[in-house]
C-alpha positions as CSV (number, residue, x, y, z in Angstrom):
1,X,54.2,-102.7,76.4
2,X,56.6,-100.6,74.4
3,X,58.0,-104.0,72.6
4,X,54.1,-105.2,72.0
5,X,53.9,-101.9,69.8
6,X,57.1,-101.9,68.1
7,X,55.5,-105.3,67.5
8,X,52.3,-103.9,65.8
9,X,54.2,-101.7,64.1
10,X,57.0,-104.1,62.5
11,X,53.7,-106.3,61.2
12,X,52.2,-103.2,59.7
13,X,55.7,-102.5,57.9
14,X,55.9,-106.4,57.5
15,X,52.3,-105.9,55.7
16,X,53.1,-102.6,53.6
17,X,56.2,-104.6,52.0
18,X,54.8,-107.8,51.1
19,X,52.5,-106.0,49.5
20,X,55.1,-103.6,47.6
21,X,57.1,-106.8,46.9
22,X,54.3,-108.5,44.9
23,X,53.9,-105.0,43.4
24,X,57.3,-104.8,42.1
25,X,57.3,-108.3,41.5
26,X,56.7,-107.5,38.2
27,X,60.1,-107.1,37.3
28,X,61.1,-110.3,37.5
29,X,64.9,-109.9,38.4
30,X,63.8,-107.8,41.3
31,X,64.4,-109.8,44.4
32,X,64.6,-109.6,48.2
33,X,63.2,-111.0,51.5
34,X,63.1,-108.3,53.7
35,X,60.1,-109.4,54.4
36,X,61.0,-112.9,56.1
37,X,63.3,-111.4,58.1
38,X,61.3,-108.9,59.5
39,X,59.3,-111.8,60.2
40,X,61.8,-113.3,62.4
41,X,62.3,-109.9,64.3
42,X,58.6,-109.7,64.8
43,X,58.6,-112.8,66.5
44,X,61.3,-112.1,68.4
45,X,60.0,-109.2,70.0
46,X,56.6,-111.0,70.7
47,X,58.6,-113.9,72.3
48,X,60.7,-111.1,74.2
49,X,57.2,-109.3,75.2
50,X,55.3,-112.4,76.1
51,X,54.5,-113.4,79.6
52,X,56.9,-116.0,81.4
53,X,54.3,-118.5,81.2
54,X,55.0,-119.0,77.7
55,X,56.5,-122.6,77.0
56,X,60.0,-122.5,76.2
57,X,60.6,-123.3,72.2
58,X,64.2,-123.5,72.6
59,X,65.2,-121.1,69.8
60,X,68.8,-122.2,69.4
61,X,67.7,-125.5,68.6
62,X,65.5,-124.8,65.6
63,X,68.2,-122.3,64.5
64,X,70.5,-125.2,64.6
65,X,68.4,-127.4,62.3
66,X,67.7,-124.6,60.3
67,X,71.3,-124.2,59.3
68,X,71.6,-127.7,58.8
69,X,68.9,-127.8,56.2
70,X,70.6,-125.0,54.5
71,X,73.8,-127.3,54.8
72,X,72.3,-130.0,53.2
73,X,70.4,-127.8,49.8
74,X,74.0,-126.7,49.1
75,X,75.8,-129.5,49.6
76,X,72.8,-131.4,47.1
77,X,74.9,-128.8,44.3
78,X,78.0,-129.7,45.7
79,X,79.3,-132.3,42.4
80,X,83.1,-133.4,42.8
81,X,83.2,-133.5,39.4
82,X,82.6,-130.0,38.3
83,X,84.9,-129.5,41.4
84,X,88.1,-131.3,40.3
85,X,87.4,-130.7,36.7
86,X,87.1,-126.7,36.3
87,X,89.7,-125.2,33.7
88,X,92.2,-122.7,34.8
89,X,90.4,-119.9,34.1
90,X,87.4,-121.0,36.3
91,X,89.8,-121.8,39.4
92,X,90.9,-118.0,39.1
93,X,87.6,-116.7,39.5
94,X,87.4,-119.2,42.4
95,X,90.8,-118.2,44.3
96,X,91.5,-114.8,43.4
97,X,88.6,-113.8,45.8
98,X,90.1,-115.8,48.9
99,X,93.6,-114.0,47.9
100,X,92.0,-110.2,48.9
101,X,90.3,-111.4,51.4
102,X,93.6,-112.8,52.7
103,X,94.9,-109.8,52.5
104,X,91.6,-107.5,54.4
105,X,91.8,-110.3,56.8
106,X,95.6,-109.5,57.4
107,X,95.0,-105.7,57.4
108,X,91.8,-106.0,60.1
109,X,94.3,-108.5,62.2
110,X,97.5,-105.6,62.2
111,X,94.5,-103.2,63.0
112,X,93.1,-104.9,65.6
113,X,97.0,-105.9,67.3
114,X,98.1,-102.2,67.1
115,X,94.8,-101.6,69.4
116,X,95.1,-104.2,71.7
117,X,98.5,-105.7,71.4
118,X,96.9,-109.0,70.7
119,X,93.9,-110.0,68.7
120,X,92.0,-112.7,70.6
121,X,90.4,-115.8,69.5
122,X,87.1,-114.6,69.4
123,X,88.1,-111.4,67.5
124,X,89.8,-113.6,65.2
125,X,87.1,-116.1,64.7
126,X,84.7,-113.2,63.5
127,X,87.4,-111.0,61.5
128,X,87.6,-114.6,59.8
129,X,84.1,-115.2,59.5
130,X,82.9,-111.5,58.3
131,X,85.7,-111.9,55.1
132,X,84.2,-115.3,54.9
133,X,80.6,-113.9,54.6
134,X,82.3,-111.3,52.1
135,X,83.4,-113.7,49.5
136,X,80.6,-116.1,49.9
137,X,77.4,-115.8,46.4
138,X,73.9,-116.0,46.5
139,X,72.4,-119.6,45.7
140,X,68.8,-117.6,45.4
141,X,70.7,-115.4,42.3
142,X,71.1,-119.0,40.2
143,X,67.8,-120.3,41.1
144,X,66.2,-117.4,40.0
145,X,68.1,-116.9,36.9
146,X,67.3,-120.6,35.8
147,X,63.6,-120.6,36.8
148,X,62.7,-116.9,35.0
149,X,65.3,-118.5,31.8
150,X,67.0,-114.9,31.8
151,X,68.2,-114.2,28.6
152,X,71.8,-115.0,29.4
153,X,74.4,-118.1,27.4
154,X,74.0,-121.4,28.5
155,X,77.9,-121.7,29.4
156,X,77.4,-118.6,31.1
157,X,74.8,-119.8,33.9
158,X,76.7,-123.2,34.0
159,X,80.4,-121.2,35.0
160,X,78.4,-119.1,36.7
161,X,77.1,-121.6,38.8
162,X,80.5,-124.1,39.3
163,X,82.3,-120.9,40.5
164,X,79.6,-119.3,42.9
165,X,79.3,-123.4,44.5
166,X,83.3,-123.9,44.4
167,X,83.6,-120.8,46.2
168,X,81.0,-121.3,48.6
169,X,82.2,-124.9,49.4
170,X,85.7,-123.5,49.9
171,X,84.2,-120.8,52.2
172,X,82.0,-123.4,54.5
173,X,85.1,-125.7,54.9
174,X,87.3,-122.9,55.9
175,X,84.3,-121.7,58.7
176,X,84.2,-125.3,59.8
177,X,88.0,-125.2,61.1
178,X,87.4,-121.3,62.3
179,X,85.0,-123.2,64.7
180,X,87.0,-125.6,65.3
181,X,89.9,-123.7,66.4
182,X,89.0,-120.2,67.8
183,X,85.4,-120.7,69.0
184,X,86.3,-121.4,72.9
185,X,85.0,-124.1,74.6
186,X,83.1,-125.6,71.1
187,X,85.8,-129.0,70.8
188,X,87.1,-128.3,74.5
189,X,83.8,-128.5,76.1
190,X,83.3,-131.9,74.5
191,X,86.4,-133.4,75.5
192,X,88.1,-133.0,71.9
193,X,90.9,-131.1,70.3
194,X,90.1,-129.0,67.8
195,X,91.2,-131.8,64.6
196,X,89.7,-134.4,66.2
197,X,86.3,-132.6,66.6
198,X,86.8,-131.7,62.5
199,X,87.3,-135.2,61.8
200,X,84.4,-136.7,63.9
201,X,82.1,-133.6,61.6
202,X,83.3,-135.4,58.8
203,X,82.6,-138.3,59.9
204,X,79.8,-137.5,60.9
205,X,78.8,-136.2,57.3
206,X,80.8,-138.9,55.7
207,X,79.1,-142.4,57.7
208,X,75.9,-141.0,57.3
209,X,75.6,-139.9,53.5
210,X,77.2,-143.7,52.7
211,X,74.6,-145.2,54.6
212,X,71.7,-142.8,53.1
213,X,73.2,-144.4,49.7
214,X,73.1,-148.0,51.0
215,X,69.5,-147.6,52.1
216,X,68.0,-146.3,49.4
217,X,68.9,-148.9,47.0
218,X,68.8,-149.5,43.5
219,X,65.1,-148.6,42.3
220,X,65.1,-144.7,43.2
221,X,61.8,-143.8,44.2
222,X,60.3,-140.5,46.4
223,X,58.6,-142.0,48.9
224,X,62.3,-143.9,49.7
225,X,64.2,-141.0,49.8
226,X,61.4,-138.4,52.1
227,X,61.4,-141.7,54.7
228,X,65.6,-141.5,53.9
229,X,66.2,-138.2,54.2
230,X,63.7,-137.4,57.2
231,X,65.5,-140.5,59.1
232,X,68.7,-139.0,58.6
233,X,68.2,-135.1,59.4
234,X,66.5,-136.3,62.6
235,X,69.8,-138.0,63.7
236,X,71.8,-135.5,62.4
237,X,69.8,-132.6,63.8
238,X,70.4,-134.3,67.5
239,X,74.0,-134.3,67.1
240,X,74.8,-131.1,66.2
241,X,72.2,-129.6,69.1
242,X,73.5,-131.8,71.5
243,X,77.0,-132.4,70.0
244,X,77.7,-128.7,69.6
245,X,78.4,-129.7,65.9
246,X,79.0,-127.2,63.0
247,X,75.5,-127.8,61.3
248,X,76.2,-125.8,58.0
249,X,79.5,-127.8,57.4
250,X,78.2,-131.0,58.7
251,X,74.9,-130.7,56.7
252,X,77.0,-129.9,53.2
253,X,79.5,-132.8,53.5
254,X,76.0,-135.5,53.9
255,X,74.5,-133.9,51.4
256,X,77.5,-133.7,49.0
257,X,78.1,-137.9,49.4
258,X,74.8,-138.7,48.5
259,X,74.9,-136.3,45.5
260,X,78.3,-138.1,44.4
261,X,77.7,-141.3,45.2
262,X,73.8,-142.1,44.3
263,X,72.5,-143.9,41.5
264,X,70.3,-141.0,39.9
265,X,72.0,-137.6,41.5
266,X,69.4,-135.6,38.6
267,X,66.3,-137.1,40.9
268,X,68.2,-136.3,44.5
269,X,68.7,-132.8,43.4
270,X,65.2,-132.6,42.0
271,X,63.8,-133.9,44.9
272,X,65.6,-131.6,47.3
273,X,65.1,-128.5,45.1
274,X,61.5,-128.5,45.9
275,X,62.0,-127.6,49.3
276,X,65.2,-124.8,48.4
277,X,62.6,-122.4,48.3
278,X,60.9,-122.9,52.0
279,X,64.7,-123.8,53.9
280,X,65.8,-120.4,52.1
281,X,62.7,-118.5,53.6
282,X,63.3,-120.3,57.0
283,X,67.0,-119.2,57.0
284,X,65.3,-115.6,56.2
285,X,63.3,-115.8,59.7
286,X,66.1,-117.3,61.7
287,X,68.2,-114.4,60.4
288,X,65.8,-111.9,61.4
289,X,65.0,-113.9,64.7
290,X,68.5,-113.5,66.0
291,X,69.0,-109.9,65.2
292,X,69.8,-107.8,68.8
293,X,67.9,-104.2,68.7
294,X,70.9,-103.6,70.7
295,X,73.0,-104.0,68.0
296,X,71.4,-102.1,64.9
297,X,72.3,-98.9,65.8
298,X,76.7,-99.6,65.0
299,X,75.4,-101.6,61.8
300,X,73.7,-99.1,60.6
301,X,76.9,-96.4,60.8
302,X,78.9,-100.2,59.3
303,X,77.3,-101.6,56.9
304,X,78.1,-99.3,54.2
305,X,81.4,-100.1,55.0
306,X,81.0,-103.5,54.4
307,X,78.9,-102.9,51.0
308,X,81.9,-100.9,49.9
309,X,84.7,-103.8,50.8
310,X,82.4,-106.3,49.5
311,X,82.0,-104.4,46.3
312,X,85.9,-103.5,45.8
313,X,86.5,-107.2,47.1
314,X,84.4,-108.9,44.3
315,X,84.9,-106.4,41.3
316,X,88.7,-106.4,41.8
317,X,89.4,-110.2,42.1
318,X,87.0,-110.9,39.3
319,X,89.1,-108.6,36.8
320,X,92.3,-109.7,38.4
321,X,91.1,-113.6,37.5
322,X,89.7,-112.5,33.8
323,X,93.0,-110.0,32.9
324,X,95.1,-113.1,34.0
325,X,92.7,-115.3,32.0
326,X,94.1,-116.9,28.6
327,X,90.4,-117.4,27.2
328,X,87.6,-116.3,29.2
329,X,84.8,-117.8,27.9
330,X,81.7,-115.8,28.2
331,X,83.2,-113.2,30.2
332,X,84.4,-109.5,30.5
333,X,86.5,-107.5,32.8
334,X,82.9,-106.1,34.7
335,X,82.4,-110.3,35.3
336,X,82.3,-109.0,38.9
337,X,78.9,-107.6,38.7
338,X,77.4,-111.4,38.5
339,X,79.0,-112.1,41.8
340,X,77.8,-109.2,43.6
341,X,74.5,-110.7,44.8
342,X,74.6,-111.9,48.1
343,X,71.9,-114.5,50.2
344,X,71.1,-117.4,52.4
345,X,74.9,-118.7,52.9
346,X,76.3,-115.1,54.5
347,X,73.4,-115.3,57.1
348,X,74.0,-118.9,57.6
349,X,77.5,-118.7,58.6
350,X,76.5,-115.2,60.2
351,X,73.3,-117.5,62.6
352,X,75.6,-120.6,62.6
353,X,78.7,-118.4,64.8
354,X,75.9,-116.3,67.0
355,X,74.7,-120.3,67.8
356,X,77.9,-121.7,68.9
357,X,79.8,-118.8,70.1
358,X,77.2,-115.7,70.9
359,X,77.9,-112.4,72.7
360,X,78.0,-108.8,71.7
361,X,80.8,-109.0,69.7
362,X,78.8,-111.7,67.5
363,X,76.1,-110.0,67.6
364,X,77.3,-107.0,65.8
365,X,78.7,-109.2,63.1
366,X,75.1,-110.7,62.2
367,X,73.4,-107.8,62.2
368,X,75.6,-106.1,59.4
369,X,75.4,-109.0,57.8
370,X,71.7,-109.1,57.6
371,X,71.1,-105.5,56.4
372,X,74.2,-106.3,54.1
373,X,72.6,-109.0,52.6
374,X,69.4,-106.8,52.6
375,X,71.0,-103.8,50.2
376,X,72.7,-107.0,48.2
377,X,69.4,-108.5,47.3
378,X,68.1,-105.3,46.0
379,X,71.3,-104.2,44.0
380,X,72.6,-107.5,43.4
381,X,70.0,-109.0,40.3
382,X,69.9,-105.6,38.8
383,X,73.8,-105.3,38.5
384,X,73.3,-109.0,37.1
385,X,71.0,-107.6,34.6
386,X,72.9,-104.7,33.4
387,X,76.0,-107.0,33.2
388,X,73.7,-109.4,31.0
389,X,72.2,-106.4,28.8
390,X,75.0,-104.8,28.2
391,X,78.3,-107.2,28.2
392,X,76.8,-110.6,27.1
393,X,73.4,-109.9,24.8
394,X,73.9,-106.9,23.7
């Protein structure tokens, strides 16, 4: 009974701020989706509330697919090109990041081993994963900026975009092996060491982009790719629900072959970006789904940690990368407010560890994550906008 009214009252709150949001909406660089997620709690506590005769929908499984979708829209961005090609300056603003968080990720393993006297594998795997989540951007931030043409240099939206994707790339291959190697019983269970379960995810990815490219041919055409692409996330959706494969990782490296190795890449990406919008929202839910009540209480006192280290993480290594630069185009020493915004990826990596691994301990981690990514969204476009006004077109 007392979940059925909490219910009622999250979809009265749910109500209040959709109807805020298209308020606000006015401004268009204000952004967030507190909205979905609340969604996805809402449903949870109705699922948690309804009677045992309700048929079993096998929530992990659509959570799965859900991240694999997610997978596969970033990976359709994912050009080797602008990859292997970015100038010096570009690849600073890509590693210096990774280099702090090497360094918070060191200091949160001493922390953790003068507690315990060791730092487990499952400790590890989500110290790992939360400075993963830290360094990861916002996908939403560049679709918005590009679809409401904010007044902001072309070269500035284009480095913005090749460093926030080489980043992010970086950041999913690096949570692929975390899996790989800490997660207990993820390669073991299936009868694979941990390399040999990352190569067979390749492979996976690998295989079944080439033959997406072979079997869409010459004459690119929409109905070829929807019959394509449906085939192929059906397949690929079975093995990593059955298979216990990383979807996000799995889902990026498919997605990526076809972008780099299909006749017209402008119509894939076109094609795909039509549904960014809904496999963003459904990420949204799924985030909100997984959230444990249980856990809100410790995020609440943590996540203005988090915000802070985030903050301190992204402001630093971005004027670490432009002092160090020998001709920053389009950029100052406060680049770091750009990268500040924060989205789908952190809560996919976040939904994609409470999948595979689960527990209290993972739990905690996705909800700070969540209302992390909820105070992001809110700051996040307006720091981009005061960066823009005053830095850039002033």
């Amino acid at each position: 009974m007392l979940n059925l009214l909490l219910a009622a009252g999250f979809l009265m709150v749910l109500m209040a701020l959709t109807y805020l949001k298209e308020k606000i909406g006015k401004d268009r660089l204000f952004h967030t989706n507190l909205d979905y997620i609340l969604l996805g709690f809402l449903l949870a506590l109705f699922l948690h509330a309804a009677p045992d005769t309700l048929p079993d929908i096998h929530a992990d499984n659509w959570v799965s697919v859900v991240t694999l979708l997610y997978g596969i829209i970033f990976g359709s961005r994912f050009n080797f090109r602008n990859f292997l090609d970015k100038n010096s300056d570009e690849w600073k603003m890509v590693y210096f990041p990774f280099i702090l968080g090497g360094l918070l990720l060191a200091g949160g393993w001493l922390i953790l081993w003068k507690v315990y006297g060791e730092v487990p594998h499952a400790w590890l795997a989500v110290l790992i994963t939360l400075v993963l989540i830290m360094i990861s951007n916002s996908r939403e931030l560049i679709t918005i900026l590009i679809k409401n043409q904010v007044q902001a240099p072309a070269g500035l939206i284009r480095q913005f975009n090749i460093i926030t994707v080489s980043t992010d790339v970086i950041a999913i291959s690096v949570f692929g092996l975390v899996i790989a190697y800490l997660v207990p019983d993820v390669s073991a269970g299936l009868g694979f060491r941990p390399l040999e379960w990352i190569v067979i995810n390749v492979l996976v990815g690998v295989v079944g982009g080439a033959l997406a490219v072979l079997m869409l041919g010459r004459e690119p055409n929409d109905y070829n790719l929807a019959v394509v692409l449906v085939a192929h996330i059906l397949v690929l959706s079975v093995a990593t629900i059955y298979f216990k494969f990383a979807p996000l990782f799995t889902g990026m490296i498919w997605s990526a072959v076809i972008l780099n190795f299909y006749k017209d890449q402008e119509h894939f990406t076109t094609f795909l970006y039509r549904f960014e919008r809904p496999v963003f929202s459904f990420v949204y839910v799924a985030a909100g789904f997984l959230v444990a009540p249980s856990a809100l209480g410790w995020a609440a006192a943590l996540v203005l940690v988090y915000v802070a280290l985030r903050m301190g993480l992204k402001v630093l290594a971005a004027r670490q990368a432009f002092y160090s630069s020998d001709n920053p185009v389009w950029w100052t020493d406060n680049i770091g407010l750009m990268l500040t915004g924060q989205g789908g990826l952190a809560l996919a990596m976040s939904i994609n560890l409470v999948f595979i691994m689960g527990g209290p301990l993972t739990d905690l981690l996705h909800a700070v994550t969540v209302l992390g990514v909820i105070l992001f969204q809110v700051i996040g476009l307006k720091l981009i906008r005061t960066y823009l006004n005053t830095y850039v077109t002033r």
